[in-house]
MITIKOL-645788 format. One record per atom (N, C-alpha, C, O): residue in one letter; z, y, x. Coordinates in steps of 0.1 Angstrom, whole numbers, plus 5000, padded with zeros to 4 digits. Example, Ala and Ser with C-alpha at 12.3 -4.5 7.8 and 13.67 -1.06 7.14 Angstrom:
# residues 2
A507849435132;A507849555123;A507849675132;A508549675142;S507149785128;S507149895137;S507950005129;S508050115134;
***
This chain:
# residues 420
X810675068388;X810275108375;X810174978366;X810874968356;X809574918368;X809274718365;X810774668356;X810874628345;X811674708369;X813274678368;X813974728354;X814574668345;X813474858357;X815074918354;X813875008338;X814675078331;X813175018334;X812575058323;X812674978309;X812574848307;X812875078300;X812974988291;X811874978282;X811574878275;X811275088282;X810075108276;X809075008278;X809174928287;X807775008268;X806774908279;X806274898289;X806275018292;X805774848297;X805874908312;X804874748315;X805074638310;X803574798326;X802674668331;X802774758347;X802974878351;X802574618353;X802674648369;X801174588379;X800874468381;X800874638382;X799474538392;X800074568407;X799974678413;X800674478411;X800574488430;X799674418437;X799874298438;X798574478444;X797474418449;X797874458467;X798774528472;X796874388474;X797474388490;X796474508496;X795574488504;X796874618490;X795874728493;X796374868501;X797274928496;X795974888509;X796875038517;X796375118504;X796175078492;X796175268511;X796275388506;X794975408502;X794275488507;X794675318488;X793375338483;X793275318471;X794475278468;X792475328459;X792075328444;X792375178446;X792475138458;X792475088438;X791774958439;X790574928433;X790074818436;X789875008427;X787974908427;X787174988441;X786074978445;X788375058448;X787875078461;X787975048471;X787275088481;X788874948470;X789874898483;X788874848496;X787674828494;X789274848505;X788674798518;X789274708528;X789974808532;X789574638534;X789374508528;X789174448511;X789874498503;X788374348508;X788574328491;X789874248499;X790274238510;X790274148481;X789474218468;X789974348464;X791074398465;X788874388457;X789174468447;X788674508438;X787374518438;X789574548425;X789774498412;X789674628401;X790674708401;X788474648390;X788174768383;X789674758374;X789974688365;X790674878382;X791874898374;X791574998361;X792275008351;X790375048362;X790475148354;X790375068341;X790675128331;X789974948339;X789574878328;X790574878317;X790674918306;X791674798331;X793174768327;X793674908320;X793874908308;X793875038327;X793975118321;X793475148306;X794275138297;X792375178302;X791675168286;X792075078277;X791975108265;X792474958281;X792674868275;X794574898272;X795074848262;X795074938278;X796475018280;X796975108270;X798075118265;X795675178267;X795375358263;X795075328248;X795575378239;X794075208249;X793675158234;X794575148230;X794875228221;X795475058233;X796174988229;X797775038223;X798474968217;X797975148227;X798675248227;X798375398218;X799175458211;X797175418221;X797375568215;X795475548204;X794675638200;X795375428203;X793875388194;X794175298182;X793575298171;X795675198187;X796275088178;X795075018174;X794774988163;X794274968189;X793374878191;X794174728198;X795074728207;X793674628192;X794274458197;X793474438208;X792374398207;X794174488222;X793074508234;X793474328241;X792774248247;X794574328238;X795274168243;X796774168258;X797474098264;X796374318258;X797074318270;X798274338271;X798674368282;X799074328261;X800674328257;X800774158254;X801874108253;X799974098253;X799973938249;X800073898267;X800273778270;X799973968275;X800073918288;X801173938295;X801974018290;X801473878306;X802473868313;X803074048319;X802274138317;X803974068323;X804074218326;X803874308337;X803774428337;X803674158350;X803274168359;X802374088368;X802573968367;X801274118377;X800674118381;X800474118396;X800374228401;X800374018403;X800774068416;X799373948425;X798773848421;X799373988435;X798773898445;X799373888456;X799973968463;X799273728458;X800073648469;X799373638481;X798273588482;X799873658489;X798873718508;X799173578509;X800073508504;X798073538517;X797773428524;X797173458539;X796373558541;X797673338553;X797373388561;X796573458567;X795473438560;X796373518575;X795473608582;X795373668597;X796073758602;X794573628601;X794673698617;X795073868618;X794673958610;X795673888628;X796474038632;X795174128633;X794274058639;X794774268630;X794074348634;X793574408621;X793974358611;X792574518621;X791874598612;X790574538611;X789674628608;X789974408612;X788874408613;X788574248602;X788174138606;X788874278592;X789574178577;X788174198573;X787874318575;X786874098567;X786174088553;X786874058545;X786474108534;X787873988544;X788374038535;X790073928530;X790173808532;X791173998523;X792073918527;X792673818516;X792973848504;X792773728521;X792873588517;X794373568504;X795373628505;X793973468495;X795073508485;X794773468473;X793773398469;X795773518466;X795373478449;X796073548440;X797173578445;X795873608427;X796373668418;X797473558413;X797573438418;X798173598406;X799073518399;X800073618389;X800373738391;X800573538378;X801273638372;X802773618371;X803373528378;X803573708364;X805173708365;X805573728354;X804573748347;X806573728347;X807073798336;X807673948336;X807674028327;X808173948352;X808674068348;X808974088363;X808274038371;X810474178366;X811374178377;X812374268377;X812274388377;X813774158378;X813574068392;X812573938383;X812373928371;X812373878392;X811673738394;X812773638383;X813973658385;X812473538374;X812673468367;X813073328375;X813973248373;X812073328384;X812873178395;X812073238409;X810973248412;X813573258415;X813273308431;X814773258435;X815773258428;X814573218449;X815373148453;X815673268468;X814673328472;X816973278473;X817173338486;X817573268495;X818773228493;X816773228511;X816873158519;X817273218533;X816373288539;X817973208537;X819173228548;X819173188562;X819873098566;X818573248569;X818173238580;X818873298593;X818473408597;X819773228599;X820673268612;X819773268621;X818673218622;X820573368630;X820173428642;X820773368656;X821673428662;X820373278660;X820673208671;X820873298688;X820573418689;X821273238697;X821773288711;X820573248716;X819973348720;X819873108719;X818973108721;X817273118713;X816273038713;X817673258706;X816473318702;X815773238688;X814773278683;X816373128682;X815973068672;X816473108656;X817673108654;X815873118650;X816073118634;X816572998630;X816172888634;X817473008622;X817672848613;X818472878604;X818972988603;X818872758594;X819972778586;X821372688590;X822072638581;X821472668601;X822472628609;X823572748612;X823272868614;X824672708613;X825672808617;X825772838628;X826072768638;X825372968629;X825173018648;X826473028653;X827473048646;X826473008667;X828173028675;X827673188681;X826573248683;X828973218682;X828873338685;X828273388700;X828473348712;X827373488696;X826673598713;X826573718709;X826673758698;X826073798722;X825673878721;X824673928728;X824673918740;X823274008719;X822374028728;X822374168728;X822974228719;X821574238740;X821374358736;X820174418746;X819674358755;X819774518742;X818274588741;X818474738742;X819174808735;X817274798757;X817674868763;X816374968753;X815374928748;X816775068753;X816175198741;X814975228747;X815075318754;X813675168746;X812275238750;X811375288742;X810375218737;X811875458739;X811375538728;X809875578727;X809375668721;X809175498734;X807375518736;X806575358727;X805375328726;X808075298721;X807475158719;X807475138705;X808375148697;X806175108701;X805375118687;X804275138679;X804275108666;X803275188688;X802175198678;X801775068678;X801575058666;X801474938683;X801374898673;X802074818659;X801474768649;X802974828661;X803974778649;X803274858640;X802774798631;X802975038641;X802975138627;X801575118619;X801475158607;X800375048628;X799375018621;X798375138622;X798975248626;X796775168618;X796175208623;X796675388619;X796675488626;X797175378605;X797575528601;X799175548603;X799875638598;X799675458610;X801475488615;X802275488599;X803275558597;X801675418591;X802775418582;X802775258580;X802175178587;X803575258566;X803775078563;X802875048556;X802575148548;X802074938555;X800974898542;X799874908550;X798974868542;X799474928561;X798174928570;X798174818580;X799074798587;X796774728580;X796974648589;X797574678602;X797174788607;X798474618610;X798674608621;X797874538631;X797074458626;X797974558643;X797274498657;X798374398654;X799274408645;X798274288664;X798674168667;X800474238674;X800774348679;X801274138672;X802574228676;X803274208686;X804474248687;X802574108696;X803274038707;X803374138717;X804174098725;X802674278719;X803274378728;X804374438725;X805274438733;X804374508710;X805774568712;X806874428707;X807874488704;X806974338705;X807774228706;X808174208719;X809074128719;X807774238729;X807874248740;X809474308745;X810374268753;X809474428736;X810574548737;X811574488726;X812774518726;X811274428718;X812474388709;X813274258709;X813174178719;X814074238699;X814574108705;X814374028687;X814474058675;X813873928694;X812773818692;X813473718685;X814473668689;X813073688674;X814173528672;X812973468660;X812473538651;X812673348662;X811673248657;X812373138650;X813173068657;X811973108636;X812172938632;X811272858639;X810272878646;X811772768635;X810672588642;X809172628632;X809072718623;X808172538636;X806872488629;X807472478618;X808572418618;X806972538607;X807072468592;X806772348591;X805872278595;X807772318582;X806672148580;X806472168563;X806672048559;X806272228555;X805472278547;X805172408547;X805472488556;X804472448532;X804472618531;X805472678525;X806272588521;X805872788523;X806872868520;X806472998513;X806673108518;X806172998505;X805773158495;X806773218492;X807773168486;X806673348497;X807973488500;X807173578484;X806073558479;X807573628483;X807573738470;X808673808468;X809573768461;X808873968475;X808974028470;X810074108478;X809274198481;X811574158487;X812274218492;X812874118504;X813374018500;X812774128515;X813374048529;X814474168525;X814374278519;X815374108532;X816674168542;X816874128554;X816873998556;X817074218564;X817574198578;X818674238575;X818674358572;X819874158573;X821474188573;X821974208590;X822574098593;X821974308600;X822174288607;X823574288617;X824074368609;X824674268626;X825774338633;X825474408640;X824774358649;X825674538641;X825074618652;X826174738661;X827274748656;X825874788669;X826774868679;X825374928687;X824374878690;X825975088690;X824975148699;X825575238709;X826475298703;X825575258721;X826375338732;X825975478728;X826175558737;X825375538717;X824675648719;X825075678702;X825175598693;X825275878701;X825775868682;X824975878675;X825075918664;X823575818681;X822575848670;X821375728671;X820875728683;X820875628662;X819875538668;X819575518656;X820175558647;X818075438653;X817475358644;X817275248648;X816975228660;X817475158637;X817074998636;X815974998626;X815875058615;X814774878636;X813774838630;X813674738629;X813874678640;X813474668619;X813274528611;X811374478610;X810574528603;X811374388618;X809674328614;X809774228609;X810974198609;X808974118600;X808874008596;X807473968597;X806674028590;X807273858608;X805873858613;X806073698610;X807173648607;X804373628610;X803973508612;X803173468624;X802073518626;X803673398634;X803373318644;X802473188645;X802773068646;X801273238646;X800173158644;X800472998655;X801172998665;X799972888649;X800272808661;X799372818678;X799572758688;X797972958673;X797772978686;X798573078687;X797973168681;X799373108691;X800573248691;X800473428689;X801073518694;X798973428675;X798873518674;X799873578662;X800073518652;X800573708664;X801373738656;X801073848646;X800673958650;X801273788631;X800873908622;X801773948611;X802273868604;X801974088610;X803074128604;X803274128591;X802574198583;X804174068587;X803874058570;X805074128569;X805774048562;X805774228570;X806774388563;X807474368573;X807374288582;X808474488571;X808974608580;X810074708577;X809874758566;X810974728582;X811474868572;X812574928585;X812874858594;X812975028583;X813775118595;X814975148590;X815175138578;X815975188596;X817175248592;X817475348598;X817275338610;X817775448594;X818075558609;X820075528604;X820775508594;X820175538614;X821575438618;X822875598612;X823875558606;X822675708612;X823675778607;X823475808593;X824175888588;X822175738584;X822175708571;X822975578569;X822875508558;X823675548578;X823675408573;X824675358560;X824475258553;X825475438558;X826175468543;X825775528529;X825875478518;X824975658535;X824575768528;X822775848531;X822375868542;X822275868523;X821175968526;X821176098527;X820276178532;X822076118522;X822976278517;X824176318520;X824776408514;X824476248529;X825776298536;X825976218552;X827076168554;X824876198562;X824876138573;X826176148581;X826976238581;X826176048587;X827376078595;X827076008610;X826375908611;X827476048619;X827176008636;X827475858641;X828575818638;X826775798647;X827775648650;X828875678664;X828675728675;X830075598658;X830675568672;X830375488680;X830075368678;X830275558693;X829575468702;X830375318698;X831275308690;X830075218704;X830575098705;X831675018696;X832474918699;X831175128682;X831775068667;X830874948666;X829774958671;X831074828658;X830674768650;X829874788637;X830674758627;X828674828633;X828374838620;X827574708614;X826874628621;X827874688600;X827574608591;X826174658587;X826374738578;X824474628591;X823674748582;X822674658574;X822374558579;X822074688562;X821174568557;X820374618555;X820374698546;X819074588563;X817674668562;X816974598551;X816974478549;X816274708542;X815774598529;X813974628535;X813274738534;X813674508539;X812074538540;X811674558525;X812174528515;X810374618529;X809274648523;X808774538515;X808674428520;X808474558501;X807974458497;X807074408497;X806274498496;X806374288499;X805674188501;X805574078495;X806474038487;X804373988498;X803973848492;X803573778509;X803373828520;X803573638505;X803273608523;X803573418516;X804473368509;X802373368523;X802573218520;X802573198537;X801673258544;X803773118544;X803573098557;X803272948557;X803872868551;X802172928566;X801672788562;X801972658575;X801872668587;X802372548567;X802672448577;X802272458594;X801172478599;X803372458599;X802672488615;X803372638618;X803972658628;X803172718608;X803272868615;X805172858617;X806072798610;X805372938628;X806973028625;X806973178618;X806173268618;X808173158614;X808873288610;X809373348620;X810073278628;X809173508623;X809973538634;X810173678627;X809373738619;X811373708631;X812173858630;X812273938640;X813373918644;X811574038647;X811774158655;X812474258653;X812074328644;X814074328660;X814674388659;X814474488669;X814474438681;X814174648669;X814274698682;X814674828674;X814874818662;X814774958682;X815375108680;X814175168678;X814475278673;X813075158679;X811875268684;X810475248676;X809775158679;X810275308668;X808875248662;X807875428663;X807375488653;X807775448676;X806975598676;X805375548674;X805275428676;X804375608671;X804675748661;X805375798648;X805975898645;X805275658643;X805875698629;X807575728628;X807975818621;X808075678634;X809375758636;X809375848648;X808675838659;X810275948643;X810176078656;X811975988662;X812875928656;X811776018678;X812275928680;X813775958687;X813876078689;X814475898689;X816375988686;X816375998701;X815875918709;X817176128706;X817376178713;X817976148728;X817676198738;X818776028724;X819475918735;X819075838740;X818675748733;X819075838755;X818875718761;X820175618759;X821375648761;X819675508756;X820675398752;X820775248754;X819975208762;X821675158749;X821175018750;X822074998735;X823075068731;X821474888728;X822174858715;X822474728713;X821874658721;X823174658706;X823874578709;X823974498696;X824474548686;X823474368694;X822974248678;X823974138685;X823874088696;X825074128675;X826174008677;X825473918664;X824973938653;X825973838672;X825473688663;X826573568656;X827473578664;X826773498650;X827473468649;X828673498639;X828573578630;X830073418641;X830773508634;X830773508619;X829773468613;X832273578611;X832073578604;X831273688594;X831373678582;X830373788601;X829273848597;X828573828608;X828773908618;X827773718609;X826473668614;X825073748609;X824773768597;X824473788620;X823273878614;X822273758611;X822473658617;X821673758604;X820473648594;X819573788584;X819773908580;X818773708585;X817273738577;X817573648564;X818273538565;X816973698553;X817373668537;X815773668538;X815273758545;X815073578530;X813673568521;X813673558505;X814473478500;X813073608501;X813073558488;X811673498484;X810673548481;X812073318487;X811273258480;X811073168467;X811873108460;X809673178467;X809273158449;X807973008454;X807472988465;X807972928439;X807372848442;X805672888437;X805272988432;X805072768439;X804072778436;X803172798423;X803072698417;X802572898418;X802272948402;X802272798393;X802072708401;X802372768383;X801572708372;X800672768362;X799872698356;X800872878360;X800672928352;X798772988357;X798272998368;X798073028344;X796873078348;X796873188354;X797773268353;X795673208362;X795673328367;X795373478367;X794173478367;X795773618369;X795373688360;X793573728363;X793073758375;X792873738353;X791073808352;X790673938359;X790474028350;X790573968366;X790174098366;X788874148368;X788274098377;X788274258359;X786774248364;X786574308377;X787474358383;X785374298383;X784874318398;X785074478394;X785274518382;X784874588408;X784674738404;X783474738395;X782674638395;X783374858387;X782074908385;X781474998393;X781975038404;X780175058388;X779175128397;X779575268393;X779375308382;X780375368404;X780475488398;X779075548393;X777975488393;X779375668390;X778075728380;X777675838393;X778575898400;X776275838395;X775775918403;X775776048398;X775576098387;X775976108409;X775876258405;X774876388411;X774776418423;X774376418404;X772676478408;X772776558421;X772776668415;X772776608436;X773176688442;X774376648451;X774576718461;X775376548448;X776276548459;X775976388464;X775376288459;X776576418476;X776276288490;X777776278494;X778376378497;X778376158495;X780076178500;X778976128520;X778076048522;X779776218530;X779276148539;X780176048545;X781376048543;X779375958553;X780575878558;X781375908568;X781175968579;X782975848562;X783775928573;X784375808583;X784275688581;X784975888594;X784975788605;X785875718605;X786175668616;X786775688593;X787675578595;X788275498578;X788375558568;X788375418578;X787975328568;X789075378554;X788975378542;X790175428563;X791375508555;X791175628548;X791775658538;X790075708554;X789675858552;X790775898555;X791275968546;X791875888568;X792775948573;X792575918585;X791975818589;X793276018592;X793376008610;X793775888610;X794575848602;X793175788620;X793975648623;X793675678642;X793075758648;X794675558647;X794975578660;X793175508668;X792475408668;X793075638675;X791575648685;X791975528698;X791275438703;X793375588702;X793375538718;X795075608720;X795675698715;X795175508728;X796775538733;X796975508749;X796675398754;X797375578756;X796975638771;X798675608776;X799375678768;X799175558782;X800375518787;X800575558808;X800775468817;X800575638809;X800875718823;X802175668830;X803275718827;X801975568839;X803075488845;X803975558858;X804875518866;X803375658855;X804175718865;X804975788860;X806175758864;X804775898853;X805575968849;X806775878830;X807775918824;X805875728827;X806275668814;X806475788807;X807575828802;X805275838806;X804975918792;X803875848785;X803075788792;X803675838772;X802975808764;X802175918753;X802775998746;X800775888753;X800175938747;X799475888732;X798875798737;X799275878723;X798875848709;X797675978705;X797976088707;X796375948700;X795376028699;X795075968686;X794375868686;X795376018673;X794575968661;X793476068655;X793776188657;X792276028649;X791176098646;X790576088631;X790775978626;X790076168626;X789376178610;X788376228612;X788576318620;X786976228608;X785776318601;X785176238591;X785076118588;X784576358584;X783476318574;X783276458564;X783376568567;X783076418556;X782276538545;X781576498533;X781376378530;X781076608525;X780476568513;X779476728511;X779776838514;X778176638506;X776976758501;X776776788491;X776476688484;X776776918483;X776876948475;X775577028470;X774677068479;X775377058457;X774777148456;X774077258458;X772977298460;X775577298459;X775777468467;X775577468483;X775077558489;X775977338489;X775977358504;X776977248509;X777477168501;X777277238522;X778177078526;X779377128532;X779477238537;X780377028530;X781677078533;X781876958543;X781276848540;X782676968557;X782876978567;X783976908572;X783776968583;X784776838574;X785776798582;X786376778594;X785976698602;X787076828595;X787676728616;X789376678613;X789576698601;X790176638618;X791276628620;X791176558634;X790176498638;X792476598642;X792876508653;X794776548657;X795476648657;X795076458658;X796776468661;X796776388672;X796176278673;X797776468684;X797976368692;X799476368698;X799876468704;X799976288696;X801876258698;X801676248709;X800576228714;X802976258715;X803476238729;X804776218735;X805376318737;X805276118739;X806776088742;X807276008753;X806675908756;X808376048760;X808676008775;X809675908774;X810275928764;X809875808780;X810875708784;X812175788787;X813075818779;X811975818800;X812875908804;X813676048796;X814676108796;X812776048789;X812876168782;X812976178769;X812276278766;X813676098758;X812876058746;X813276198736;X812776208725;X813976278739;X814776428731;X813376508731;X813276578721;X812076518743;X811276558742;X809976488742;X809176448750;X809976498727;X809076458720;X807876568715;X808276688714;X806676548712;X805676658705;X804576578698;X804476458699;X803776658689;X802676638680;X802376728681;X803076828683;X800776708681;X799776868682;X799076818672;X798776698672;X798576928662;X796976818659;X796376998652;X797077098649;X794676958651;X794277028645;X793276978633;X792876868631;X792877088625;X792476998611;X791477158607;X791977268606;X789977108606;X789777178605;X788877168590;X788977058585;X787977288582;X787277278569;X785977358575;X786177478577;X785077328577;X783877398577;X782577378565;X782077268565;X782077458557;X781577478546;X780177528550;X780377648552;X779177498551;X778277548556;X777377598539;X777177518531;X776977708537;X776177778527;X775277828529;X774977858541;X774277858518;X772877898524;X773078028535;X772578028546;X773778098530;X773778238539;X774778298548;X774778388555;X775478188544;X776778198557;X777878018559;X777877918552;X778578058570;X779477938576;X780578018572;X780778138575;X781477898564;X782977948564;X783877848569;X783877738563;X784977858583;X785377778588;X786777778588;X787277858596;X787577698580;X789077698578;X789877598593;X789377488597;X791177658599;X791677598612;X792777588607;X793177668599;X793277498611;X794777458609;X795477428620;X795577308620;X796177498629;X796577428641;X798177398645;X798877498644;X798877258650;X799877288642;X800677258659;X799977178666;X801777308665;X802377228673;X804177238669;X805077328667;X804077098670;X805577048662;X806576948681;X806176848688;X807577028681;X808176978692;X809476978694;X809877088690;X810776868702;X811876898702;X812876888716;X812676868728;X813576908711;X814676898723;X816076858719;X816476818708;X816676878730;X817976788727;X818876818713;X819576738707;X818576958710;X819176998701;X818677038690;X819277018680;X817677108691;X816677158682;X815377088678;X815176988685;X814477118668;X812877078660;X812377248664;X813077348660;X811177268670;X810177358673;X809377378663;X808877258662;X808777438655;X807477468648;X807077548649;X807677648645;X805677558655;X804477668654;X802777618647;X801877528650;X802877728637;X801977688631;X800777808628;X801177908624;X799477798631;X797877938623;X797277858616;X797077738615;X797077968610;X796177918602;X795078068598;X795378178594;X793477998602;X792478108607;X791278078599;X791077958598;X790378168593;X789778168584;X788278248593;X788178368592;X787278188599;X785778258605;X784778268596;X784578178588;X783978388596;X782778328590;X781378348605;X781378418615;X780578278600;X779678268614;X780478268623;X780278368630;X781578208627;X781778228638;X782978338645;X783578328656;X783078458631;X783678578637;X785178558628;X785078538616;X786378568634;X787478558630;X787778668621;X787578778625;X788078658607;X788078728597;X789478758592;X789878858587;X790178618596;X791978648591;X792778528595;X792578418591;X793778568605;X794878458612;X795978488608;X796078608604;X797078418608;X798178428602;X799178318611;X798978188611;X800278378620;X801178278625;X802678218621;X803478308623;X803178138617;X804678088616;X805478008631;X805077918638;X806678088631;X806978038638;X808677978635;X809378068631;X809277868637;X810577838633;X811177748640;X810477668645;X812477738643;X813277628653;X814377578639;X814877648630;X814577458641;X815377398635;X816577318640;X816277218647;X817977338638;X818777218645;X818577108648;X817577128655;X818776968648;X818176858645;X819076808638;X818676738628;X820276818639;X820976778627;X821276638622;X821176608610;X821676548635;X821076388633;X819976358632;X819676278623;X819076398640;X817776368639;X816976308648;X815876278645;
***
């Protein structure tokens, strides 16, 4: 939008998951609503709020940080932009070596390859399985991918804004995804992920017109990570993790396989950064949140995960059978006036080595409303599951009061998978 708008247009990118920002958790965070009024003035009051006298963008620059969910808070600085793209950014080119090293040296030609283990991922996906949430440390599922690291920095390096994994690729199977990480490698070798991004391999042309891979074709594919900020600091490496499998958050392709990253060559797979130098410029003000306004009668209660979304409980890995388990959880609630309202969710995935076509998610989500003279209890229960050929869905949805079932309702549907 930033880009391609012509109209006026202001941008704030702050390092915040799936939250308000004067709410954020980890800070900082920053009362946007200000910015907003001052926007609104300024626009529909033909008030001199100052904020068109400012730069157009807004962003904060991540600075390092240890791997995990357990942040006071994350390290960094505002700074501003003119716009985007970026006015001075530089793209830095980083080969993919035989013996596992990053550089800007001309790699000779290899090939590696990496056997498909569709249970490998949670933690790459972060506490709620999508992008934008801290991750755990990533030296386990690094484990399953293939690995490639620059030297110790010998200064810092400030990234701002789109990586590419340009990769060569080949898969024995007609259907796979490539996953792209871009982590920092602490010099005690803790690894933390600074972006990410997937390809499902028969999009690899198209979104709207997939098409199947030949086994043991050659493809050209250029994964555009996620955007980000990241100062990697003297000492740390850069490392790039490529693997097929990022479950939960991808449901996961049906073939057992091995895939195959050539190096070298005159399309050499390399990692692209886009780096920027260090601000001169001042920095942007923002005021601290304000104090929302209390409201006479309601209590938000606290809920059990920092997201107010299911995040992952525990993950159960059964060595016998290499089936895997994922259990994510939500509660909390809010009191009201009238009476308190209720919550549960729980999902739990499940997916076999051996078996990766059979895959499942169960989860239930429930609403309970407690009132002076009666309980009203909303169920949602959902079980989503596949096979080699097909997507399963069965879904109720059930309505009690005190207790006594008042009205159920079932769906039930199969779906091809259809490259899926």
């Amino acid at each position: 939008m930033l880009e391609k708008m012509t109209a006026p247009v202001k941008a704030i990118m702050g390092p915040w998951n799936h939250t308000y920002p004067n709410s954020a958790e980890p800070p900082p965070a920053i009362e946007w609503r200000h910015e907003a009024v001052r926007w609104f003035d300024h626009w529909l009051k033909d008030l001199d709020t100052g904020i068109m006298d400012e730069p157009r963008f807004a962003v904060f620059m991540r600075e390092w940080h240890p791997p995990g969910t357990g942040l006071e808070r994350i390290p960094g600085e505002w700074q501003w932009e003119k716009g985007w793209p970026l006015e001075a950014s530089d793209e830095r080119t980083l080969y993919l070596h035989d013996n596992h090293e990053m550089s800007d040296r001309t790699p000779s030609k290899a090939v590696h390859q990496l056997r498909y283990v569709p249970t490998v991922g949670p933690e790459a996906s972060g506490s709620v399985m999508w992008w934008g949430d801290w991750a755990p440390d990533q030296r386990p599922v690094d484990t399953y991918s293939l690995v490639y690291e620059s030297e110790p920095m010998e200064a810092e390096m400030r990234i701002l804004g789109f990586p590419h994994a340009r990769l060569n690729v080949s898969a024995d199977a007609p259907l796979a995804h490539w996953i792209a990480r871009l982590s920092d490698v602490a010099p005690d070798g803790r690894v933390t992920q600074v972006a990410g991004a997937a390809l499902h391999g028969a999009q690899r042309d198209s979104t709207i017109n997939p098409k199947p891979l030949t086994p043991g074709q050659n493809y050209l594919i250029d994964i555009e990570l996620h955007f980000t900020s990241w100062v990697f600091e003297k000492g740390h490496r850069i490392r790039l993790a490529v693997n097929n499998a990022q479950w939960p958050m991808f449901w996961p392709t049906p073939y057992r396989m091995t895939t195959t990253l050539r190096l070298g060559g005159e399309a050499a797979s390399n990692l692209v950064l886009p780096v920027v130098a260090a601000p001169t410029t001042p920095t942007p003000q923002f005021l601290a949140p304000a104090t929302d306004p209390v409201l006479s009668g309601y209590r938000r209660l606290p809920s059990e995960t920092v997201s107010n979304y299911a995040e992952i409980k525990n993950v159960v890995r059964n060595e016998r059978d290499r089936t895997t388990s994922v259990t994510a959880t939500n509660s909390g609630g809010s009191e009201f006036p009238w009476g308190t309202k209720r919550y549960t969710q729980e999902i739990v995935h499940q997916a076999a080595d051996e078996h990766p076509e059979a895959t499942t998610a169960r989860s239930k989500y429930t609403i309970t409303v407690e009132l002076p003279n009666r309980t009203l209890r909303w169920e949602g229960i959902l079980e989503f599951e596949s096979d080699a050929l097909q997507f399963h869905y069965r879904y109720t949805r059930r309505l009690l009061e005190d207790g006594l079932l008042l009205r159920e309702k079932h769906w039930t549907e199969s779906y091809p998978r259809d490259l899926h």
